[in-house]
N, C-alpha and C positions, 0 to 999 in steps of 0.2 A: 151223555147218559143214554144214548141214545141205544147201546147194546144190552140194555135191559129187557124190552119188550121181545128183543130176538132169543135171550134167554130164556125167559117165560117159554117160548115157542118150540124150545128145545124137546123138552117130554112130548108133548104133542106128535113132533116129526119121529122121535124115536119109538111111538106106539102106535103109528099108521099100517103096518104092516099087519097089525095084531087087531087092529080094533075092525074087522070082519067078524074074529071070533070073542067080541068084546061083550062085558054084562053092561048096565048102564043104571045107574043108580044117584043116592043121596047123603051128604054126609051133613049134620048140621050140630056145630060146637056148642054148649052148652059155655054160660060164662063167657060167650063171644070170642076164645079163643084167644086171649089178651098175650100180647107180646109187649114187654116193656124193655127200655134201654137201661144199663146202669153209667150213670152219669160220676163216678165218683163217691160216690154215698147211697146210704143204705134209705135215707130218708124217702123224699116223694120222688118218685116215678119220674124220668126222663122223657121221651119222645114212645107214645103208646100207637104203634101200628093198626088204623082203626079197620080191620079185616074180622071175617068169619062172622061176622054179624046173621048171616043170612046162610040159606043150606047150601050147597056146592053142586057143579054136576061133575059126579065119577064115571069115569070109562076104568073097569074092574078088566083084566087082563090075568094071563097066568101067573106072568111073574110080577107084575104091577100092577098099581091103584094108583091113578092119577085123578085127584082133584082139580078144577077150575073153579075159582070163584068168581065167577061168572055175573051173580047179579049185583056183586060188591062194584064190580067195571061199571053193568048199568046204571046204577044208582046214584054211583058217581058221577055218572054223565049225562042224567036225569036232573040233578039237584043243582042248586045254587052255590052251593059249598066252594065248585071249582076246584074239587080234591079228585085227583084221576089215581085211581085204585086196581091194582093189576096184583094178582095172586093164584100161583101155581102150589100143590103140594103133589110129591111121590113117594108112595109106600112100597117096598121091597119084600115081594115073599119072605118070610125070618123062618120064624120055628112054628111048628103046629104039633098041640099034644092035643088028647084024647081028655075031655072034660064031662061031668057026671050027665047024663041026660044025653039029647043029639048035639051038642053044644062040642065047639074045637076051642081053645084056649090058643090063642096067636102072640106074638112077639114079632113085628113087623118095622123094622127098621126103614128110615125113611129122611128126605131133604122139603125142603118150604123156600121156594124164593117169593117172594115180598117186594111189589114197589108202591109209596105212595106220594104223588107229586101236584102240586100247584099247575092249571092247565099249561103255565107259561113253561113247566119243568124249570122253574126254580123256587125255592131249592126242591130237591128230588132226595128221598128217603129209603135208602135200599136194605133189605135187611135178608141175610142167609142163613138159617138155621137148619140143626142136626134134629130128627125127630124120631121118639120110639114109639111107636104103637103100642099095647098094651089092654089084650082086650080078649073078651069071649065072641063065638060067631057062630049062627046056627045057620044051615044052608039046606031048605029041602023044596018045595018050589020057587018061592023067591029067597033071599038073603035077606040077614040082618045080626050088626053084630054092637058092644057096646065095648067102649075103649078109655084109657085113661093112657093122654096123649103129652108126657112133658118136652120142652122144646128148647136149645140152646144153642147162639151163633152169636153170627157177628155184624155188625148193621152200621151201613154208612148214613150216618144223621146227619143232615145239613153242615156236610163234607168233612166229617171228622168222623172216626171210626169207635164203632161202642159197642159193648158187651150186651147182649139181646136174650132174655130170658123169659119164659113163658111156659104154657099149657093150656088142655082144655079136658072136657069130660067129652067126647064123642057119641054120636048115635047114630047109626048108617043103616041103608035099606038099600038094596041093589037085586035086580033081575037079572038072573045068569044068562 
């Protein structure tokens, strides 16, 4: 499992070129952004991805928003827990209409890779999910916009593979 941390790395290297003319900003989930597994049944919850706890750091670009959760890593590596928490999201310029006010109405399609592992990495809990943005944005000195983010993939839980479903209410602040 060791090609996970290089995945996470991925958006990173593909927006170094860009992040000269990058905003830099905050995105932080309401409801913690819960991702849950379905295990079979509708009853209680599977393997819950404990991520988004905490606000992210965005490098905002033209045609992307990349998320790092960043303090979820430290925290993890702070605490006793021994849970090592590694989490990327990328948002994809979508559609932009014209909304009442200076306000743009967004559709921003978007991926979430997800690891969370045992310091030993075992087991190791990988989870990939499809995400849409869904939100208004107002942008005149700094940025700030509010989203409703549902989320659906597929997630390797303690090496069996599971159906991963989730969302969050969004609130982001970014300096252009």
């Amino acid at each position: 499992m060791r090609r996970a941390p290089i995945l996470l790395a991925v958006p990173a290297l593909l927006a170094l070129p860009q992040v000269a003319h990058a905003g830099v900003g905050s995105t932080w989930a309401f409801r913690s952004g819960s991702t849950f597994s379905y295990v079979g049944g509708w009853g209680a919850p599977g393997f819950t991805f404990p991520f988004h706890d905490l606000p992210s750091l965005d490098v905002r670009m033209r045609a992307v928003d990349v998320q790092f959760h960043v303090l979820e890593f430290i925290g993890g590596i702070a605490s006793e827990s021994d849970m090592l928490l590694l989490g990327a999201n990328a948002y994809f310029q979508g559609m932009e209409r014209p909304a009442p006010g200076s306000f743009v109405g967004v559709f921003d399609p978007g991926v979430s890779l997800d690891l969370a592992a045992e310091t030993d990495f075992s087991p190791t809990n990988v989870g990939v999910m499809g995400l849409a943005r869904l939100g208004v944005e107002a942008e005149e000195r700094f940025g700030c916009g509010l989203y409703v983010v549902p989320a659906v993939g597929i997630g390797l839980i303690e090496e069996e593979f599971e159906l991963l479903v989730g969302g969050s209410l969004q609130v982001s602040i970014w300096v252009p």
